[in-house]
N, C-alpha and C positions, 0 to 999 in steps of 0.2 A: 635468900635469893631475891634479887633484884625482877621486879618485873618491869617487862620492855613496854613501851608505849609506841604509838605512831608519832610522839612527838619529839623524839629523842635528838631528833636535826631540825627543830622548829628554827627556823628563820635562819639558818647556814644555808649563803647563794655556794653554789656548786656550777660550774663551767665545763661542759664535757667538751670537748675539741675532736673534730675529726676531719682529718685533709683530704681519707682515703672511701670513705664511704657516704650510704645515706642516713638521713638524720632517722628515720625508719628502719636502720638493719636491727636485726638482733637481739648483738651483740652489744650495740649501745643504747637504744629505746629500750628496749624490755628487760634485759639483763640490769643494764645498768641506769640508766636515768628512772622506769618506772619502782624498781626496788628500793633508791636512795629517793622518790619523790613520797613514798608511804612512810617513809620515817617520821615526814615535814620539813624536806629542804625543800629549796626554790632552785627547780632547775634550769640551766640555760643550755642547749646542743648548739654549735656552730658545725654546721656539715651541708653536705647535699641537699636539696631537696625535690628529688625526681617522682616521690609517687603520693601520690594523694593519701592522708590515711581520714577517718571520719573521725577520729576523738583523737589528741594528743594531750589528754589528760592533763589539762591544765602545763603545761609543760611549755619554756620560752624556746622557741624555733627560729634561730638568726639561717634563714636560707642564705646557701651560696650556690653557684651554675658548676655545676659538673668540670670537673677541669679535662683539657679537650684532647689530651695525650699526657702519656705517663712524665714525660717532660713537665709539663707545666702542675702535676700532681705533685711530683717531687721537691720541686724548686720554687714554686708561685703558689700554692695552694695552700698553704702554712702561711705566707705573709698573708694571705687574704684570709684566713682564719683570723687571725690577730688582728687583723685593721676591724673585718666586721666583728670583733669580737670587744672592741677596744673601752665602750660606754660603759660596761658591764664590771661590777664592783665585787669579784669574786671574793670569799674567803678560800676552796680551794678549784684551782684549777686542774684537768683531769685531762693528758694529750693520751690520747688514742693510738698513736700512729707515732711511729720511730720519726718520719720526715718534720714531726713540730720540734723534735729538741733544738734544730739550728734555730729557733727563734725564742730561743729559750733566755737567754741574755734580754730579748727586748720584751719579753713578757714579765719576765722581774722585774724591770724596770716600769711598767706600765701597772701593773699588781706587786707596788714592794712589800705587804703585808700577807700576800696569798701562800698557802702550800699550793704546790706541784705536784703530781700524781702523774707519773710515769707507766702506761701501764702496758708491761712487756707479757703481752700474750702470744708471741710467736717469736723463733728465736731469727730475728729479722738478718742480723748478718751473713748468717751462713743460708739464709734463704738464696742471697747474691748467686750462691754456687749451682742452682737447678734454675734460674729466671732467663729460660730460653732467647729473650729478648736483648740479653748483655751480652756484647761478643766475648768470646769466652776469654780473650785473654785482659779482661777486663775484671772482671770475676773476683781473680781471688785479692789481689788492691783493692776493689770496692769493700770487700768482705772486710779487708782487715780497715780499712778506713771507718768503717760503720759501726764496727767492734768497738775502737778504742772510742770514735765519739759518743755513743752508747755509751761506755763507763766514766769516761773520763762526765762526763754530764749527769752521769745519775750519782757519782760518788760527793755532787754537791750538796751534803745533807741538811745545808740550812735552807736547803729550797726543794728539794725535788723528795719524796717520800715513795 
């Protein structure tokens, strides 16, 4: 049996993406970026950054401003992931949030050597069907639009894992 070390990701840059939260939730500091930073990767978060925290564990912080309605979340907050995200010389990249795959074209093209890391922790389409906010005959169009870009975008297996 092999044993694991803390180095097993020594010097693999990692890109966590997030359109929809803080670089402090969680789901993505503590779950995911402080677990894949004890390996020995080099982390990078692009997301929010609305709350102070006192240690970010050695960990790179590209802050962006809270996007100001769900509007400008959905649609403007994924290019401004990607723009401020753009310096950064990822091996793989990691979107967060179903609203980065539309920029999913221009991130290949900006990272042609990166894996993608799609990571579907909610089933986002059919979420369309209870978001009080969508008029309701809005709904199930969205639903299935988001469906098929979801697969149709993850079934790219030379890029998205």
């Amino acid at each position: 049996m092999k044993k694991r070390t803390n180095a097993e990701l020594k010097g693999l840059r990692i890109l966590l993406m997030t359109s929809g939260h803080d670089v402090s939730d969680s789901r993505v500091y503590h779950r995911i970026a402080l677990s894949i930073k004890k390996k020995g990767a080099i982390i990078y978060i692009v997301g929010e950054k609305n709350h102070v925290m006192s240690s970010m564990e050695n960990i790179n912080i590209i802050a962006m401003p809270k996007p100001t309605s769900r509007f400008v979340r959905f649609f403007f907050q994924p290019w401004r992931c990607i723009w401020h995200a753009r310096n950064v010389k990822p091996h793989i990249v990691h979107f967060h949030d179903a609203e980065l795959l539309f920029t999913l074209p221009v991130a290949k093209f900006l990272w042609p050597h990166s894996k993608f890391i799609y990571d579907v922790h909610e089933d986002f389409a059919n979420l369309m069907l209870i978001r009080d906010w969508i008029p309701r005959i809005f709904r199930n169009i969205l639903r299935s639009l988001i469906e098929f870009f979801e697969k149709k975008s993850a079934r790219d297996r030379k890029s998205v894992v």
